[in-house]
N, C-alpha and C positions, 0 to 999 in steps of 0.2 A: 504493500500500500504506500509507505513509503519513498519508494523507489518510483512507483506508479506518479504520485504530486510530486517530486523533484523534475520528473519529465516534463510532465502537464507544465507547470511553473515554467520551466526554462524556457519553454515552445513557445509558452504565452509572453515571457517576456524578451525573444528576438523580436515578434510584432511590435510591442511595444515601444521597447528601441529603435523599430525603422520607424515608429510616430511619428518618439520624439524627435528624432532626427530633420522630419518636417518641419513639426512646432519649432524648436529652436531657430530654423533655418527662417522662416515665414514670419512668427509672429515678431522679433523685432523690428520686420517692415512691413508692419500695418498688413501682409498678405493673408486672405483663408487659408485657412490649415486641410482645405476639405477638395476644392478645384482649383487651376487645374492639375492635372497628374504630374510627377516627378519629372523635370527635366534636367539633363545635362546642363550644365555651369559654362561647359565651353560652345558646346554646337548648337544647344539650346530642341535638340532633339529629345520628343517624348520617351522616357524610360517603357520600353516593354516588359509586362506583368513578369515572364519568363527571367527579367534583367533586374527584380525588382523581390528578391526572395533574400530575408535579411542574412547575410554572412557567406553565404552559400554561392549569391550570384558573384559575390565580389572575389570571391576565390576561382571561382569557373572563369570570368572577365580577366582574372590576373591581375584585377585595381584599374583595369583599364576601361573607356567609354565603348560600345561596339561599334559607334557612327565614326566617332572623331580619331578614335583612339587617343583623347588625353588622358591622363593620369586621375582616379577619382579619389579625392580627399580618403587617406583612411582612419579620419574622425568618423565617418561614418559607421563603419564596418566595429572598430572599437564600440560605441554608444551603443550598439545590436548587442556587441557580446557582453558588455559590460553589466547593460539590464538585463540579461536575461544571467546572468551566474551569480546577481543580487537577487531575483525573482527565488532560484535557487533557495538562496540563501537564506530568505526570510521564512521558503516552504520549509527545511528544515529548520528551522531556530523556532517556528510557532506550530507546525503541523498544521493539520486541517481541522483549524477554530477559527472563531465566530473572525475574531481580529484582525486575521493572514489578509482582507482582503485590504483592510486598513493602510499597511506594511506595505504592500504593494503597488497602493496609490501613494502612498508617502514616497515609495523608492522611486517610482517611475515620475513624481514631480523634482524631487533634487537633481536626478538627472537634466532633463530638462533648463530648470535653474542652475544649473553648475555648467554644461553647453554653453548658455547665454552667457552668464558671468565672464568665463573665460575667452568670449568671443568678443564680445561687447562691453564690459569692465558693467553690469547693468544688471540688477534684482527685478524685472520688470512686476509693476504690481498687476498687470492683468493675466500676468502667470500665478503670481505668488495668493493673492485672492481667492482665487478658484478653487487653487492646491489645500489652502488652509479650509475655505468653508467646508468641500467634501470630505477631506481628512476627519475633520471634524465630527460630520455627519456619521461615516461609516465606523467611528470610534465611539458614537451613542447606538448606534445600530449595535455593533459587537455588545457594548455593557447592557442592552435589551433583550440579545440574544441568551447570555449563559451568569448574567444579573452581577455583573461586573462594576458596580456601581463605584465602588472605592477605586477602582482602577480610574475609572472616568473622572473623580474626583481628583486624583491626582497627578493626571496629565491635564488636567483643566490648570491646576496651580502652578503646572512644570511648565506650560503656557505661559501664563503672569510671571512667571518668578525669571525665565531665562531671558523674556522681554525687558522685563525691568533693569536686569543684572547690563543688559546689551546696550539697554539704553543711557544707562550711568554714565557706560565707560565710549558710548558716541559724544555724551554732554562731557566730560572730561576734554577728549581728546576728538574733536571731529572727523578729523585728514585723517584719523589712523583707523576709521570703522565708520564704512557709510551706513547711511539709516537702512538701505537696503537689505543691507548684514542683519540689523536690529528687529527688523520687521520678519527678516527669513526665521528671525532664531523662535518666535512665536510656534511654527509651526517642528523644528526642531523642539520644542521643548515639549509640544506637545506629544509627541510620540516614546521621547524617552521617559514623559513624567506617569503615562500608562505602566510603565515599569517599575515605575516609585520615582519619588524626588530625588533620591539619592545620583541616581543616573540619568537627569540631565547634568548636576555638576559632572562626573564622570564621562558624558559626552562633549559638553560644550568644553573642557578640557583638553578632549582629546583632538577637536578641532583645533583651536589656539595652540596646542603644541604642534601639527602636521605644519599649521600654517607658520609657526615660528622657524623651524627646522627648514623649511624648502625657504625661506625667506633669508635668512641666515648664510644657503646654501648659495643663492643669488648674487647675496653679496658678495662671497667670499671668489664667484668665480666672474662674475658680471660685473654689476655696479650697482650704488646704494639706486638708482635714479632707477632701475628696471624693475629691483627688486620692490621697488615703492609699487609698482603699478600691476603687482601681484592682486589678482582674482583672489576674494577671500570666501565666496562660498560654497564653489567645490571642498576646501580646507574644512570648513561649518561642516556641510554635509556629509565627505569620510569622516569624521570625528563622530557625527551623529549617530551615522549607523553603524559602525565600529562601535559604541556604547549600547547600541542595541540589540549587536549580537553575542560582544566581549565583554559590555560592562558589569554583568552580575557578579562574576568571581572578582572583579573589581570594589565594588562594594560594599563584598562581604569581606574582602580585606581590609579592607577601611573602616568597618565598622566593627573590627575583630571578632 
């Protein structure tokens, strides 16, 4: 059975990944997400259905276009495999409860958000909006299903609590955390405060250190001025779900 929702999960989330790979691409220029069909970047040639199977066509294609033959981005092919071995991930770390489907909207929006971020230095709010209301939703849904009520109570406050903590330290320092970070951490806090409050700190930790570390790392080989214009919500969001699937033993160490 197990083995059976690992499969299901992964399959479901290469689709996913070819979405989001739209969404990111469309929605920070004002495009639908819906028509028209995938085109080529160079020849501007419609993607055939056959050319357009997530991971699979890009390996068959060699990364190449079949009109132009130019070279196809492989952000793409990455973001496919990427959600779908987080889909994975969340099937094993939750099973098949009322929640998993929560997890899996929450993964498939950071992805998304983390795309944009890194392409665009931009938390777009009519991405981050949407991501948090259904999040939301489907995390009342779960605590309806199997009467998880203290759960939902304390990802409601792991809400409040990592917003607030985000928002300090944008009014502190602005240039060093945009409000867009502060607003993403909302829906970050919500999914690790389902786990207990303990592990949003545990998460949002373990974002600020990835992001310290590669920033750090920028420096040491780049320059301070590149390393400044570091994308920090990919950073947020490894950290998050790294706390959501490692932070328990985390924790519990913490809390002897």
């Amino acid at each position: 059975m197990t083995a059976l929702l690992l499969a299901c999960t992964a399959l479901v989330g290469l689709a996913v990944g070819s979405f989001a790979n739209v969404v990111a691409h469309r929605v920070p220029q004002r495009v639908s997400v819906v028509a028209p069909r995938s085109r080529c970047g160079s020849c501007g040639v419609a993607v055939r259905s056959l050319d357009n199977v997530p991971v699979l066509s890009y390996l068959l294609l060699r990364g190449r276009c079949r009109s132009c033959g130019d070279t196809i981005p492989i952000r793409y092919v990455v973001v496919e495999a990427a959600t779908s071995v987080l889909f994975a991930v969340m099937a094993l770390r939750f099973g098949l409860s009322p929640v998993l489907p929560a997890y899996l909207w929450v993964v498939a929006s950071l992805v998304v958000i983390s795309v944009i971020d890194a392409e665009h230095y931009l938390v777009l709010n009519r991405v981050l909006y949407p991501s948090v209301g259904v999040a939301a939703a489907l995390f009342v849904l779960a605590a309806a299903v199997d009467g998880s009520w203290s759960n939902l109570l304390h990802a409601a406050v792991g809400a409040v609590a990592a917003f607030g903590v985000m928002a300090a330290v944008h009014f502190v320092k602005p240039s060093g955390l945009g409000f867009g970070d502060v607003r993403l951490s909302a829906l970050l806090g919500l999914a690790l405060g389902w786990l207990g409050v303990a592990q949003v700190a545990v998460g949002m930790f373990f974002g600020f250190l990835l992001g310290s570390v590669f920033g750090i790392a920028l420096v040491l080989t780049t320059s301070r001025t590149t390393a400044s214009r570091l994308p920090f919500a990919p950073f947020l969001a490894a950290g998050a779900l790294l706390g959501v699937v490692a932070g328990g033993p985390v924790v519990h160490a913490w809390l002897g």
